[in-house]
BAFI-3210 file (N, C-alpha, C; in Angstrom, 3 decimals, decimal comma, padded with zeros to 6 digits):
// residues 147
n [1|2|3|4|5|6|7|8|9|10|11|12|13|14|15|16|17|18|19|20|21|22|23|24|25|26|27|28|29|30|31|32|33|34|35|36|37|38|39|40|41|42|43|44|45|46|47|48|49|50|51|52|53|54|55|56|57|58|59|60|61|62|63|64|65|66|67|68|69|70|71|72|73|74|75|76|77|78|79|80|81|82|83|84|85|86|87|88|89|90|91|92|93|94|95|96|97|98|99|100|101|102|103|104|105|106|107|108|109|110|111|112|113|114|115|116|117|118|119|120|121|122|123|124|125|126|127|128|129|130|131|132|133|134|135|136|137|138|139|140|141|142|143|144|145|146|147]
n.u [262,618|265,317|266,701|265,812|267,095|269,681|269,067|269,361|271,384|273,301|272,484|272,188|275,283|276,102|274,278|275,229|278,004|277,604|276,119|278,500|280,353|278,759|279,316|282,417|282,713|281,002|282,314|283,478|281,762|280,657|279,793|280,237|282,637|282,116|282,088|280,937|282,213|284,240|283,286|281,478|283,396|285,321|282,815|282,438|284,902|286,788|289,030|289,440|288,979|287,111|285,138|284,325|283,785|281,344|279,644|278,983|278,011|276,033|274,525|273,815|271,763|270,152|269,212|268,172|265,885|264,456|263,732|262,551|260,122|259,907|259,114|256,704|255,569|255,162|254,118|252,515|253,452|254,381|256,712|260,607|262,367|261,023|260,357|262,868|263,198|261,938|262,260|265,278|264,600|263,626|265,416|267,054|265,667|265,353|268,785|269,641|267,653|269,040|271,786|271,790|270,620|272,768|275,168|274,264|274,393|277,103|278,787|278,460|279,044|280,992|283,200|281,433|282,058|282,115|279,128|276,155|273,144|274,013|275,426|273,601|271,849|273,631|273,966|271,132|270,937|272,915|271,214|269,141|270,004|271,326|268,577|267,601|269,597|269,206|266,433|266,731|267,848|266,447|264,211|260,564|258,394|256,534|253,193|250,543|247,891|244,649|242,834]
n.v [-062,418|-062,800|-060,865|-062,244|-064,456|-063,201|-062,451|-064,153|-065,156|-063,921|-063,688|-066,287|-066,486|-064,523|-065,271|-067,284|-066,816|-065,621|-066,980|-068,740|-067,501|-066,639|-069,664|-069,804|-067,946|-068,893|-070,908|-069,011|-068,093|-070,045|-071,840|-075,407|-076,832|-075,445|-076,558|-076,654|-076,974|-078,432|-080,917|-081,954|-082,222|-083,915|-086,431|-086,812|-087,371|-085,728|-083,003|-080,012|-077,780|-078,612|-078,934|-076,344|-075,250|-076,688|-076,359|-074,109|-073,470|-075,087|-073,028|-071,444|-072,999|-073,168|-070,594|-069,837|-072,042|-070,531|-067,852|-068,917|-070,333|-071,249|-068,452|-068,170|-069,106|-068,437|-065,538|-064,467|-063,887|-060,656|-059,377|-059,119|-060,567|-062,126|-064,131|-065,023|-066,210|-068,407|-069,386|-070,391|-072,341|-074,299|-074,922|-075,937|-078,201|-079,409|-079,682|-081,516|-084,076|-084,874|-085,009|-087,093|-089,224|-089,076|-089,622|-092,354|-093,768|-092,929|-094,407|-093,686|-090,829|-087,992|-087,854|-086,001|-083,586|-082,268|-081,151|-082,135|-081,072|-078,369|-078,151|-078,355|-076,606|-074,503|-074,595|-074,493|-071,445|-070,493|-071,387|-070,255|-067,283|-067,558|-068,110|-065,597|-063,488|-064,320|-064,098|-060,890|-060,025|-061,203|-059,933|-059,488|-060,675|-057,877|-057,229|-056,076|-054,111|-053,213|-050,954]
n.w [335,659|335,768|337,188|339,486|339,724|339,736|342,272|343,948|343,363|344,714|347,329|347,791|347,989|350,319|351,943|352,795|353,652|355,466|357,878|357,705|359,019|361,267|362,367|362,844|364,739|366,551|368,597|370,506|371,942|373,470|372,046|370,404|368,127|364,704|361,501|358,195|356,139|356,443|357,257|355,686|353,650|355,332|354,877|352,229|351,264|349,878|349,396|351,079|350,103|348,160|349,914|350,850|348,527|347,834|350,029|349,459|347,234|347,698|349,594|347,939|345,888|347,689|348,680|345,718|345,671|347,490|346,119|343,829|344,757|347,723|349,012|348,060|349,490|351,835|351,181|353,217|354,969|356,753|357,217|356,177|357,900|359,634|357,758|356,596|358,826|359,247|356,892|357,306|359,531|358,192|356,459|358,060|358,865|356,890|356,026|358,106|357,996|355,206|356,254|357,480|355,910|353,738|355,709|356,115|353,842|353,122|355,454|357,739|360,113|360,273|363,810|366,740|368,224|371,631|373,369|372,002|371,829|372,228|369,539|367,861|368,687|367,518|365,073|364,600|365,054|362,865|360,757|360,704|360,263|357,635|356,506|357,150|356,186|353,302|353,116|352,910|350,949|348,912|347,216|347,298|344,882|343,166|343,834|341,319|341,297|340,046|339,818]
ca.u [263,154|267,072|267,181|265,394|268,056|271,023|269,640|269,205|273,060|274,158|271,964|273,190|276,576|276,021|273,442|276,217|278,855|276,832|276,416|279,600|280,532|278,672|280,184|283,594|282,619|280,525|283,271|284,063|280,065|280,617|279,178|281,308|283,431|281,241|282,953|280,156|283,209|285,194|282,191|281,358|285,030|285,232|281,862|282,421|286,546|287,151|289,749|288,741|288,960|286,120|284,323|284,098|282,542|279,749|279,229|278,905|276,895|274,178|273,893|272,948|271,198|268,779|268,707|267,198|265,081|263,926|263,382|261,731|259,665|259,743|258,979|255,574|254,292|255,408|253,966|251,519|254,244|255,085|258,565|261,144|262,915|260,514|260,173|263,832|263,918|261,261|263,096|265,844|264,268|262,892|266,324|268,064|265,507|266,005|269,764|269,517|267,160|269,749|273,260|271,505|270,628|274,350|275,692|273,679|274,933|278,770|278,719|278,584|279,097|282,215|282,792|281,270|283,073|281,204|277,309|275,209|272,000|274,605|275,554|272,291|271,361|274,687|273,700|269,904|271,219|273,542|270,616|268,177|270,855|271,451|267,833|267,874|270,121|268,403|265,176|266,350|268,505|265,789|262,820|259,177|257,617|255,747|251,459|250,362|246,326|244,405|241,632]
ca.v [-063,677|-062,914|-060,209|-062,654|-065,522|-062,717|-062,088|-065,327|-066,111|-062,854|-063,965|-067,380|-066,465|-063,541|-065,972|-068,917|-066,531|-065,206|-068,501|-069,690|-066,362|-067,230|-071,050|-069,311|-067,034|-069,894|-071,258|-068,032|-067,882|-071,580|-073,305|-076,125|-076,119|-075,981|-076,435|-076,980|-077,193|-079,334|-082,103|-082,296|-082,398|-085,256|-087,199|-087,399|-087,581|-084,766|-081,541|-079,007|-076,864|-078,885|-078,657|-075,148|-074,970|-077,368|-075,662|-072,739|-074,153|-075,718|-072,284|-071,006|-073,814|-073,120|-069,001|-070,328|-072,469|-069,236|-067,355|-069,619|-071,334|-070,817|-067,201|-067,804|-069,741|-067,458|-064,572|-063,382|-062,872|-059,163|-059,341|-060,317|-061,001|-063,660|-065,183|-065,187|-067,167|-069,621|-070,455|-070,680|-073,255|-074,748|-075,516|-076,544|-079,486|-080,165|-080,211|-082,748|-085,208|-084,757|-084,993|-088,272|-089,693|-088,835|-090,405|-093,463|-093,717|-092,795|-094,921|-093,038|-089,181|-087,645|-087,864|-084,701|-082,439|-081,497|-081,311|-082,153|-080,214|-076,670|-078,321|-078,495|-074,982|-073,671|-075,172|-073,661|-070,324|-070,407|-071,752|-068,856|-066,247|-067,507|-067,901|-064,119|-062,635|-064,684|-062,855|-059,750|-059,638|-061,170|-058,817|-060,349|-059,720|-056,830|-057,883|-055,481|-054,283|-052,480|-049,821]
ca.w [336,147|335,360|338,167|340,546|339,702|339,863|343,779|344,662|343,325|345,642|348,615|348,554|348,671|351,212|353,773|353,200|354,182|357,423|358,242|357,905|360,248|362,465|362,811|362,912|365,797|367,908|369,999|371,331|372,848|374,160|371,353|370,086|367,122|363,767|360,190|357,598|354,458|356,455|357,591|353,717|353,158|355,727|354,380|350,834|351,038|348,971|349,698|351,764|349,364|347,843|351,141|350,564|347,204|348,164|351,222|348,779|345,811|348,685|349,470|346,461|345,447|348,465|347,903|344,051|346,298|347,959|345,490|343,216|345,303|349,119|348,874|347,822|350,339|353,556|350,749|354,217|355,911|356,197|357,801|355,589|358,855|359,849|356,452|356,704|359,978|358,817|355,857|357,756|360,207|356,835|355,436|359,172|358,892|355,650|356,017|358,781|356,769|354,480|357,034|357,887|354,265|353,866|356,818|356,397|352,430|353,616|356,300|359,155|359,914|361,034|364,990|366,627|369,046|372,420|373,506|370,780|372,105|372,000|368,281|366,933|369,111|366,945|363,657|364,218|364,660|361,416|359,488|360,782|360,341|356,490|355,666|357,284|354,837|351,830|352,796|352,925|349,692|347,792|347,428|346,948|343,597|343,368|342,964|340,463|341,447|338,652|340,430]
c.u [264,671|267,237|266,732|266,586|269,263|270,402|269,407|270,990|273,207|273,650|272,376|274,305|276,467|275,158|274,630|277,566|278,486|276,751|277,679|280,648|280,301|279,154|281,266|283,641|281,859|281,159|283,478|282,448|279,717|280,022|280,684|281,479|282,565|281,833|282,319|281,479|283,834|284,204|281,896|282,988|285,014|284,238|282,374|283,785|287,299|288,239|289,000|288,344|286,969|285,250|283,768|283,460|281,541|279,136|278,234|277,196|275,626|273,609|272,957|271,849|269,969|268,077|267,556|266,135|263,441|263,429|262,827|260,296|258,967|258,771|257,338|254,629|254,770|255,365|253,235|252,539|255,001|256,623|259,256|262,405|262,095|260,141|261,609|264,293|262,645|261,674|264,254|265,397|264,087|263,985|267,191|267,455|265,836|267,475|270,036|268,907|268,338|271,377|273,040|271,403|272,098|275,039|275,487|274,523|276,525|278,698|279,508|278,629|279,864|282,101|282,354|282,224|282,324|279,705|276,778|274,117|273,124|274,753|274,722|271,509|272,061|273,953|271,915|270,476|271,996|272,836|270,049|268,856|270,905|270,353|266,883|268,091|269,394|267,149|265,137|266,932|267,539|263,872|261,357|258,586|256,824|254,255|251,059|248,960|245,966|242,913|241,325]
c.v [-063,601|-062,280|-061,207|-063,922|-064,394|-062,116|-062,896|-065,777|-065,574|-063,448|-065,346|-067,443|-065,578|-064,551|-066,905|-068,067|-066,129|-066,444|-069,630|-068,628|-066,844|-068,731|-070,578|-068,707|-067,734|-070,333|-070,277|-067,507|-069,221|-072,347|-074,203|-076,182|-076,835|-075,567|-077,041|-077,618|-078,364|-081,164|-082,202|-082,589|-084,015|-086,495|-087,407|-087,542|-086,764|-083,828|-080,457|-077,735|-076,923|-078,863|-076,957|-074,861|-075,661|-076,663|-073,929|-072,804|-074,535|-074,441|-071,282|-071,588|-073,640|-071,662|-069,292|-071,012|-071,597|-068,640|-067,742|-070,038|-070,857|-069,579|-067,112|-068,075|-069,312|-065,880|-063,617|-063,426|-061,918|-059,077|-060,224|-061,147|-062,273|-064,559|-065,610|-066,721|-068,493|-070,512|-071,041|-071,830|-074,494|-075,519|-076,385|-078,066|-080,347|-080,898|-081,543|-083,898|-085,581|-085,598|-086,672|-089,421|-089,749|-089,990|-091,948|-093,931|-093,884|-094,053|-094,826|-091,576|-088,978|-087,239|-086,125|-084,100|-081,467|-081,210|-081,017|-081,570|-078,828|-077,350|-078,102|-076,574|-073,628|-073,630|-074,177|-072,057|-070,040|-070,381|-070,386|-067,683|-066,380|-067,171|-066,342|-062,977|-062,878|-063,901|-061,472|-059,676|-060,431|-060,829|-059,984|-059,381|-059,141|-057,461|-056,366|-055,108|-052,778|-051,714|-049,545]
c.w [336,300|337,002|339,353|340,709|340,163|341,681|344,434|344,643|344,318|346,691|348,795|348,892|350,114|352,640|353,771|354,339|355,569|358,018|358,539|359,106|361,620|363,358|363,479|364,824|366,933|368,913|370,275|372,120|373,265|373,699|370,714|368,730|365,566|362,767|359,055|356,267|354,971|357,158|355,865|353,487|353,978|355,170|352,906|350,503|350,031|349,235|350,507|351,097|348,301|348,610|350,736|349,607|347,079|349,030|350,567|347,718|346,802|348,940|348,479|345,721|346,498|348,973|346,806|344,592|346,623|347,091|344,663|343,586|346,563|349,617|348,373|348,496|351,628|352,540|351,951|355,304|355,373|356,022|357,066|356,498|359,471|358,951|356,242|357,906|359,798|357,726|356,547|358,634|358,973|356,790|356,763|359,119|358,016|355,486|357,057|358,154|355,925|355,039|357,265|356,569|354,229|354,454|356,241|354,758|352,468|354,474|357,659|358,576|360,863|362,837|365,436|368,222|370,147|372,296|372,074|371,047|371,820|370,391|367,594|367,068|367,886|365,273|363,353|363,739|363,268|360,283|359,306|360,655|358,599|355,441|355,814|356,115|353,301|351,802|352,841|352,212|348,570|347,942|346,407|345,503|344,248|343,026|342,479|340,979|340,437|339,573|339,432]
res [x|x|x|x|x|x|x|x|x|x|x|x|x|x|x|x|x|x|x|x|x|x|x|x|x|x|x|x|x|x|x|x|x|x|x|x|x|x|x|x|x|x|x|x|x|x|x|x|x|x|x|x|x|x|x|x|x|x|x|x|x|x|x|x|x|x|x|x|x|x|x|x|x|x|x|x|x|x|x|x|x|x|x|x|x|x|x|x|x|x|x|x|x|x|x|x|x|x|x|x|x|x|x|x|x|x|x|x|x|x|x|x|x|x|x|x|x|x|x|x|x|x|x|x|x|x|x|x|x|x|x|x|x|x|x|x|x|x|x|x|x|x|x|x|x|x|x]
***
């Protein structure tokens, strides 16, 4: 259990940071400008700085997800590349449910910045790219069979 928590910490930081890569690097492929630390930073009125370590901690918090959890019920899938991009879809809805809960609680959600269909297109890819890396830095228990 320890080693499965110590590659869920690494893989949440490692998918958050791919993820947050890829935001970085979207406007330059004509998606519009995506700043997960600084939309949490804006919503809850915090520092940006604090943007950043939520941004951080959610990831991790949904690696432990993964690896706890998730991971058992996409066990028939082989590819940990498509168990990767299903979690990933997994967590893009989730975070929306969520952005909205939020919003609605805050009251409102920070203005957005160019086509919302490429935003959401941007935001998929980031998710499916994070819950990417989470499946391939955290390895599926082994099933044991006794012949």
């Amino acid at each position: 259990m320890k080693a499965k928590i110590q590659q869920a910490l690494l893989a949440g930081l490692a998918g958050t940071g791919a993820m947050t890569l890829v935001t970085m690097v979207a406007p330059m492929m004509g998606f519009p400008k995506m700043s997960p630390p600084a939309m949490l930073s804006m919503m809850m009125g915090v520092p940006i700085v604090a943007g950043w370590m939520i941004h951080f901690m959610i990831g991790i918090v949904f690696a432990m997800a993964y690896a706890l959890f998730f991971q058992n019920l996409v066990k028939g899938i082989a590819s940990p590349v498509l168990r990767g991009a299903v979690f990933g879809m997994a967590v893009f809805v989730f975070a929306q449910i969520m952005m909205a809960v939020m919003g609605a609680m805050m009251g409102g959600m920070p203005p957005m910045e160019g086509s919302m269909v490429m935003m959401m297109v941007g935001s998929i890819i980031g998710h499916v790219v994070f819950g990417i890396v989470v499946a391939l830095l955290v390895k599926p228990v082994l099933q044991h069979s006794f012949n």
